[in-house]
KOLTOR-731181 format. One record per residue (C-alpha): residue number from 1; residue in three letters; x negated, y negated, z negated. Coordinates in steps of 0.001 Angstrom, whole numbers. Each point is the difference from the previous one (the first is absolute). Layout:
k,r,c1,c2,c3
NUM,ala,X,Y,Z
...
***
This chain:
k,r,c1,c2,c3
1,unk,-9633,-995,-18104
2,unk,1258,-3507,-1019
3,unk,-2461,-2949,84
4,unk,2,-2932,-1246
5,unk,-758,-3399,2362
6,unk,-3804,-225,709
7,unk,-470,-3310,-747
8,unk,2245,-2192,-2088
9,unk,1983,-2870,1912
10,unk,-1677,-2244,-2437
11,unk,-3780,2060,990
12,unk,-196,-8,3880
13,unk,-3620,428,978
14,unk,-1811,-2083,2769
15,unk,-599,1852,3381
16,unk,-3189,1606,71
17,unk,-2629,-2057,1854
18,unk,38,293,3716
19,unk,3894,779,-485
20,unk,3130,-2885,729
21,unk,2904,-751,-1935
22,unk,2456,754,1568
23,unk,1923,-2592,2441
24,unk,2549,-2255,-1340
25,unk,1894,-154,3214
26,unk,2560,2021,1777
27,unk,-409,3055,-1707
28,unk,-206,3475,1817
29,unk,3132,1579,1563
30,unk,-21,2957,-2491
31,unk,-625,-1938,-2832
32,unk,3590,-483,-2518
33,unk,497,-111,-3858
34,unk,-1954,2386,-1822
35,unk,-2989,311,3048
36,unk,-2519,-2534,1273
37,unk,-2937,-2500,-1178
38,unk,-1203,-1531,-2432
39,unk,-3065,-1269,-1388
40,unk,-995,3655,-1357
41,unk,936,1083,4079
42,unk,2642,2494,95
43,unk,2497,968,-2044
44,unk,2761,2478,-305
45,unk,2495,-208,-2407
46,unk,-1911,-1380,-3613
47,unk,-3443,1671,1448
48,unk,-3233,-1624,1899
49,unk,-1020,2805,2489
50,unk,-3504,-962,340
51,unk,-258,661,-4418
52,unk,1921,2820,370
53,unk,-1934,1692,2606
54,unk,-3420,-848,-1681
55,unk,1501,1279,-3279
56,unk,1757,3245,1221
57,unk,-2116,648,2701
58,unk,1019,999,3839
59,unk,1919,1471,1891
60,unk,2746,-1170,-1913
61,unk,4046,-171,223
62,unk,1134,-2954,-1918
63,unk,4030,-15,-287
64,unk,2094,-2589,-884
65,unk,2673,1601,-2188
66,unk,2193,-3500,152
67,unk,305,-93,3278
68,unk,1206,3976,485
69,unk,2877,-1254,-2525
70,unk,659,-3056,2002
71,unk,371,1591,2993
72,unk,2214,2862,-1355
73,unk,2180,-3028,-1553
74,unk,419,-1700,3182
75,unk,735,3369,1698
76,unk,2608,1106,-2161
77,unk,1728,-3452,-331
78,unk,390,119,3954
79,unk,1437,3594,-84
80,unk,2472,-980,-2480
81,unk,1211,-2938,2301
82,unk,82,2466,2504
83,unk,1713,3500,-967
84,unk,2042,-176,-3815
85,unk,-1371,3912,-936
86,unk,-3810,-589,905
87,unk,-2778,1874,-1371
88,unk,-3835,-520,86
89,unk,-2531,3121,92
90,unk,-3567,-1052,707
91,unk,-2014,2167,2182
92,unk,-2572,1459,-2367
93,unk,-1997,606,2829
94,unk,-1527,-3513,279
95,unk,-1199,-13,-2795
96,unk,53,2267,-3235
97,unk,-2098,-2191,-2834
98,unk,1447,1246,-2902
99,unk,95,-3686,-1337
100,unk,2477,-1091,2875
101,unk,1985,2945,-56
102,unk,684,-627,-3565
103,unk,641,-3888,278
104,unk,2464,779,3222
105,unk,1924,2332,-1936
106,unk,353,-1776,-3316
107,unk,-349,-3634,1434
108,unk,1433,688,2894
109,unk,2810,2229,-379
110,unk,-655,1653,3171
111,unk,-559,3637,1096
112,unk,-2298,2027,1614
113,unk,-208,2035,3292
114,unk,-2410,2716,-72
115,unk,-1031,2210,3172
116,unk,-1623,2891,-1502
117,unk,-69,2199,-3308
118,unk,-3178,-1942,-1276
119,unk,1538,-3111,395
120,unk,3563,807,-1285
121,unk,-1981,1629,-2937
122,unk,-2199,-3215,-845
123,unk,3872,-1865,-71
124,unk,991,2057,-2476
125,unk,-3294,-599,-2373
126,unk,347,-3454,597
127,unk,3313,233,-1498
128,unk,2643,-469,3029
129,unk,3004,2261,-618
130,unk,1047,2403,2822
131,unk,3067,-1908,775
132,unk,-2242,-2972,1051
133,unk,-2398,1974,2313
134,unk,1190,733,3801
135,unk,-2396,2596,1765
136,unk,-771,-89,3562
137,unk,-2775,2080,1328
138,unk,-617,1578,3000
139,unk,-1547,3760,968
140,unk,1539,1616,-3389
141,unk,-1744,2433,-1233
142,unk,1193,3316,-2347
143,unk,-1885,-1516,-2775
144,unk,1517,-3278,682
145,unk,3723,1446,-156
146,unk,-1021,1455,-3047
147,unk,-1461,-3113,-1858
148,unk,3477,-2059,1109
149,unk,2278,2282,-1017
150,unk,-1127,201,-3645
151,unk,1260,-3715,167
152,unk,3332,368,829
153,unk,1136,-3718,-619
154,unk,-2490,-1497,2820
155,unk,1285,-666,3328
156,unk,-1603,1571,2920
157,unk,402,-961,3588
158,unk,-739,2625,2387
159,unk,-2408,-902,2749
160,unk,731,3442,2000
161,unk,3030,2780,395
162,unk,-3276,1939,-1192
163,unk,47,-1786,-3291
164,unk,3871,159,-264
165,unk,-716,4282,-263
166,unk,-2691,-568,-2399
167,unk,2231,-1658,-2297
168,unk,3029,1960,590
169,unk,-2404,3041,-941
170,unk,-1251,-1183,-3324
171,unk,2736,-2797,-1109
172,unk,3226,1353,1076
173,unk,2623,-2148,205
174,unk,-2277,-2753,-765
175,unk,1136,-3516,1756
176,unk,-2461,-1192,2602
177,unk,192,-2817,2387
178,unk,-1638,-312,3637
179,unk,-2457,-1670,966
180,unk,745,-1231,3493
181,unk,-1857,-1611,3298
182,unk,2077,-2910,1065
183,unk,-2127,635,3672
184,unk,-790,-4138,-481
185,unk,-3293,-839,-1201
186,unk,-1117,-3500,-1492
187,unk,-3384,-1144,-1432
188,unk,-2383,-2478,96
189,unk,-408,-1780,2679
190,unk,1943,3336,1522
191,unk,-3201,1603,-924
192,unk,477,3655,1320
193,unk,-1974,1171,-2686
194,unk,2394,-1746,-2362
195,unk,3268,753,2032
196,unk,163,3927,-846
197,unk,3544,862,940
198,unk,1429,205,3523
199,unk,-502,2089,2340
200,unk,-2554,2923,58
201,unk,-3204,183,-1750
202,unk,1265,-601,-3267
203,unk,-94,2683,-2951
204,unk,2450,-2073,-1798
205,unk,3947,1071,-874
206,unk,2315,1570,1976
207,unk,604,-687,3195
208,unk,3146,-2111,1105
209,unk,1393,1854,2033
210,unk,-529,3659,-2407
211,unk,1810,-2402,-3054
212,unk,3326,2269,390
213,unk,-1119,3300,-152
214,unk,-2651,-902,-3053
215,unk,2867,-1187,-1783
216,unk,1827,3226,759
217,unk,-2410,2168,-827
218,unk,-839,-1546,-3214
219,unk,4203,351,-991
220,unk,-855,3912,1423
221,unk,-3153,236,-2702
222,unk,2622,-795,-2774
223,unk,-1799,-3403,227
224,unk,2042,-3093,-1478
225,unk,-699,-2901,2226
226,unk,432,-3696,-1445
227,unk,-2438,-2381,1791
228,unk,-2364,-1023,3060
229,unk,-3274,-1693,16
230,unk,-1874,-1348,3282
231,unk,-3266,-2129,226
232,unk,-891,-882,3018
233,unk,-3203,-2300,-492
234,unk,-2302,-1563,-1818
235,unk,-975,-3813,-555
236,unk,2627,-1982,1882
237,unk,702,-3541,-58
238,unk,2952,-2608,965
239,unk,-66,886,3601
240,unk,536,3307,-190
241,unk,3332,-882,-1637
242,unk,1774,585,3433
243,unk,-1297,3156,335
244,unk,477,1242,-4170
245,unk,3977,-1279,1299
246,unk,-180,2963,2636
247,unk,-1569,2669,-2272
248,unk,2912,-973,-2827
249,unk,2762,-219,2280
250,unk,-601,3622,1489
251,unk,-593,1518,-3942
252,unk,3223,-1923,-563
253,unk,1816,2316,2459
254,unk,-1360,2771,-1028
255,unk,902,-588,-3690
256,unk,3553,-459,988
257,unk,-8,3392,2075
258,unk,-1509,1728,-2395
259,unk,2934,-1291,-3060
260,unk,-439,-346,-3553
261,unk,-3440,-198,-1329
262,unk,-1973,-1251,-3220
263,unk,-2654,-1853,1261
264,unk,-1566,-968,3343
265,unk,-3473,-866,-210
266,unk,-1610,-3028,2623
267,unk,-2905,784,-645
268,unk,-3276,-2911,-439
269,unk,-2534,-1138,2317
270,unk,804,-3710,-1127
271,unk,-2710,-1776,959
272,unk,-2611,-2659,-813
273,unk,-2006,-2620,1856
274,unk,-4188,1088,855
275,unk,-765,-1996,2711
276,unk,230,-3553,129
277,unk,2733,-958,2463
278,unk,2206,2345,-1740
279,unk,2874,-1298,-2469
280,unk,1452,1850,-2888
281,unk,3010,2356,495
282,unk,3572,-2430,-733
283,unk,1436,2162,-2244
284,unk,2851,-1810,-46
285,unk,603,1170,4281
286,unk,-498,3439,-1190
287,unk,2100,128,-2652
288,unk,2273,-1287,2474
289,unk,-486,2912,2482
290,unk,466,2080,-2604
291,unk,3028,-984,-1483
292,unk,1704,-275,3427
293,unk,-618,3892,712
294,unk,498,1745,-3919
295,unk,1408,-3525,-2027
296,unk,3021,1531,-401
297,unk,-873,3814,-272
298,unk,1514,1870,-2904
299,unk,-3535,1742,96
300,unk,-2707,-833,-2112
301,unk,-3233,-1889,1868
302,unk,-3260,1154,-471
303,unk,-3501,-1045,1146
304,unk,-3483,1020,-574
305,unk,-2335,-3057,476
306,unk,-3822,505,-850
307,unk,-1792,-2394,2153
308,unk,1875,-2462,-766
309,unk,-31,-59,-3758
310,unk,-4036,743,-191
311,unk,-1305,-1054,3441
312,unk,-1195,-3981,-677
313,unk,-476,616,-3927
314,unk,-3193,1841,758
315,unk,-3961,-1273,1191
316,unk,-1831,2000,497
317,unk,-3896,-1110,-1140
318,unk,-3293,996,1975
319,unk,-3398,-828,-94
320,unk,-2134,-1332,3040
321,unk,-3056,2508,649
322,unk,-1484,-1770,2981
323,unk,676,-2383,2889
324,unk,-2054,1007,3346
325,unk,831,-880,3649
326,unk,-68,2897,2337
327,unk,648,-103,3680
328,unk,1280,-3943,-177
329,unk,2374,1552,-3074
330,unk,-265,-1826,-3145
331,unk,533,3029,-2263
332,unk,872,-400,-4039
333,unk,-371,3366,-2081
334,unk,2045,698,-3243
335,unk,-339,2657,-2567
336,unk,3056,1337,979
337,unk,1693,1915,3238
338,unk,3472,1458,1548
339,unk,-84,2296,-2262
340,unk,1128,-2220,-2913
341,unk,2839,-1537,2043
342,unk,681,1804,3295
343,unk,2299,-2294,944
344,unk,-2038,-2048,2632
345,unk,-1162,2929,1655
346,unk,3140,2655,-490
347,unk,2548,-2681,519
348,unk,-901,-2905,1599
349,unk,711,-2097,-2655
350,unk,-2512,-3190,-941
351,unk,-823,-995,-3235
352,unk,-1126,-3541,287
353,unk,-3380,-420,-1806
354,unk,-981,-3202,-2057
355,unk,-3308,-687,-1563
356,unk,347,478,-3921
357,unk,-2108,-3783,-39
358,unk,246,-1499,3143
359,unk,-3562,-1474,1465
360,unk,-977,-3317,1029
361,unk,-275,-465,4038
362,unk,2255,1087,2573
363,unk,1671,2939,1013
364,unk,-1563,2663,2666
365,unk,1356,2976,1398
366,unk,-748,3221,-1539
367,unk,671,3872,-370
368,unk,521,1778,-2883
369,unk,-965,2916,-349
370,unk,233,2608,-2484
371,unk,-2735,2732,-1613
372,unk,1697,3265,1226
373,unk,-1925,1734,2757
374,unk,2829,-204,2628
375,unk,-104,-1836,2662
376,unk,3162,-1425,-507
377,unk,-555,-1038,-3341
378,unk,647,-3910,701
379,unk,2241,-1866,-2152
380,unk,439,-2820,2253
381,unk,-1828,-1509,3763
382,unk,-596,-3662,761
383,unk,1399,-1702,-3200
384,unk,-925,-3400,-895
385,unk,-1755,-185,-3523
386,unk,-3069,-2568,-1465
387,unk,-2428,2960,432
388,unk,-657,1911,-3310
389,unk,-3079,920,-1263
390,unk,-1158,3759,-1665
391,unk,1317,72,-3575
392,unk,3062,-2753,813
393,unk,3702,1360,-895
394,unk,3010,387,2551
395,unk,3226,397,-375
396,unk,2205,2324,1904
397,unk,3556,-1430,-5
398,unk,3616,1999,-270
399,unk,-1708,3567,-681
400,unk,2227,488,-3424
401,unk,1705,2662,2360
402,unk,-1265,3422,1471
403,unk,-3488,-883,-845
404,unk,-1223,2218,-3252
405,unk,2971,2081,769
406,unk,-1344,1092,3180
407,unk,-3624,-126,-944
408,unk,-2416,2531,571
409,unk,-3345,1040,-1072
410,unk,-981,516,4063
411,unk,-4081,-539,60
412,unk,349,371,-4127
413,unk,227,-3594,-32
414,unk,3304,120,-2026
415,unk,-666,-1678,-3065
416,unk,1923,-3171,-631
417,unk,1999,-1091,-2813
418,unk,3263,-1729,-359
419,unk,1302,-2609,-2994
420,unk,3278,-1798,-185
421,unk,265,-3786,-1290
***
């Protein structure tokens, strides 16, 4: 739901006693416009965190619907210098809050991509029209061949020749496009969790070298074929670029062997920074790439960015339960686990913790570690933070993406709650 700020500009409270203001100085690498200090401690978008939290109670997803919109604004102004015929479909996977699902398709004058019947049916009741969803799932189902072929304007990209017979079965004649492994994977930091296409081990598309006879046995099926996708990775930044040249080049090939087609979909996996030392993505070098490989294409451009939109508009808000040192381990517990945000543990992926009202004294090296009975159930080792104390507020930055989407109620610990400012 919509909130208002939690404290007036003209209303900011004092910190709480035993609590510092927060430093004048340099200010943190992550903090920007819209995220940081002030007197109240922090703030995203018009809302103190600490006021929140006490008011709404944790855990708790706070998302920053202004900076979703920003993003997708400085997204699609970079496609359009790249490609004339570009398109925008946000991967509803991220992150479904009705709220920002609404705003991106109103405000934002975007689509949606959708990967299974659940999710292509919440599009519809959120008011996309089938020509602005693109499907692609993977392990179709019966049931799911059914549910997309009562919605016969969507576009669905096949992940498997298996899928192209499901289709052809219920939908004949029904246009389809591939979805294809360009055997090149890129992520961050080349991740391999994050760089899921290649070579084998990966569930995802069609193989490279099977593209051919897919594309003849869906024209076999009574199939009408009129586009591509490929992803092949999640969360890279600026150097990667050489390697996103690669994966485009070799799809550009393939486009022109395959002739005319409506669309070919890149794909997202646009990345953000989440470590200091890292630097945001220069959109203008990408748009570059791409331009360079499809600029001229007669083809429309898709792409399906999720992250990227919703990543660094969310915080996600937790509660400290106790601080105890165990084994020469200064360990900080939060009312929260992996279970919330699986990220950290699944993936890899860090999301940099701040206090909500930063402490006098210095920093010391802690753990943090969550309330799931796991033993891997740490959201970060050996970070630098003025130590907390039971009942303080932290903030868990960049988790607006594949947190509450992939939450789960593992340990039946899955209550949190999620509001948009």
């Amino acid at each position: 739901m919509p909130l208002a700020p939690a404290h007036p500009q003209s209303s900011r409270p004092e910190p709480p006693p035993g609590q510092a203001r927060p430093p004048v100085g340099k200010p943190a690498w992550w903090e920007r416009p819209g995220l940081g200090y002030d007197v109240g401690g922090l703030r995203l978008g018009p809302a103190t965190l600490a006021a929140l939290a006490e008011r709404e109670g944790t855990p708790l997803y706070v998302y920053d619907s202004a900076r979703v919109l920003d993003n997708l604004a400085r997204l699609r102004a970079a496609l359009a210098a790249a490609v004339p015929n570009g398109r925008v479909f946000y991967a509803m996977k991220a992150n479904r809050h009705p709220l920002l699902l609404r705003k991106l398709r109103t405000r934002g004058r975007c689509g949606v991509d959708v990967c299974s019947p659940g999710e292509l049916l919440l599009a519809r009741d959120m008011g996309f029209r089938e020509r602005d969803i693109s499907y692609t799932g993977t392990s179709m189902s019966a049931a799911d061949a059914t549910v997309l072929a009562a919605h016969p304007q969507i576009v669905i990209n096949c992940d498997s020749r298996s899928a192209l017979r499901r289709i052809a079965t219920v939908a004949p004649g029904r246009a389809v496009g591939l979805r294809i492994n360009p055997a090149l994977g890129i992520g961050y930091r080349q991740n391999p969790r994050l760089t899921y296409a290649g070579g084998g081990g990966t569930k995802f598309g069609i193989p490279w070298a099977d593209v051919p006879a897919a594309v003849a046995e869906a024209k076999a099926l009574g199939l009408k074929f009129d586009g591509i996708h490929f992803h092949a990775g999640c969360g890279w930044l600026t150097p990667q670029l050489p390697l996103l040249d690669r994966i485009l080049g070799r799809m550009a090939r393939v486009v022109a062997a395959l002739g005319p087609l409506r669309y070919v979909n890149i794909g997202g996996g646009l990345g953000i920074p989440l470590v200091k030392g890292d630097r945001p993505l220069d959109l203008a070098a990408w748009a570059r790439v791409v331009a360079k490989h499809f600029g001229s294409a007669a083809h429309e451009v898709w792409m399906e960015p999720g992250d990227y939109l919703v990543k660094d508009s969310g915080v996600l808000l937790l509660e400290v339960t106790e601080v105890e040192e165990k084994a020469g381990v200064r360990y900080v517990g939060v009312n929260g686990g992996f279970n919330l945000h699986p990220e950290p543990v699944f993936y890899s992926l860090p999301l940099e913790p701040v206090p909500l009202q930063p402490r006098a004294g210095g920093r010391r090296k802690v753990t943090l570690a969550g309330n799931i009975n796991e033993a891997h159930d740490v959201w970060s080792r050996d970070v630098r933070l003025p130590v907390p104390e039971p009942g303080d507020g932290l903030g868990f930055l960049n988790a607006g993406g594949y947190g509450a989407a992939m939450a789960s109620d593992h340990c039946r610990r899955g209550e949190w709650r999620e509001v948009v400012v």
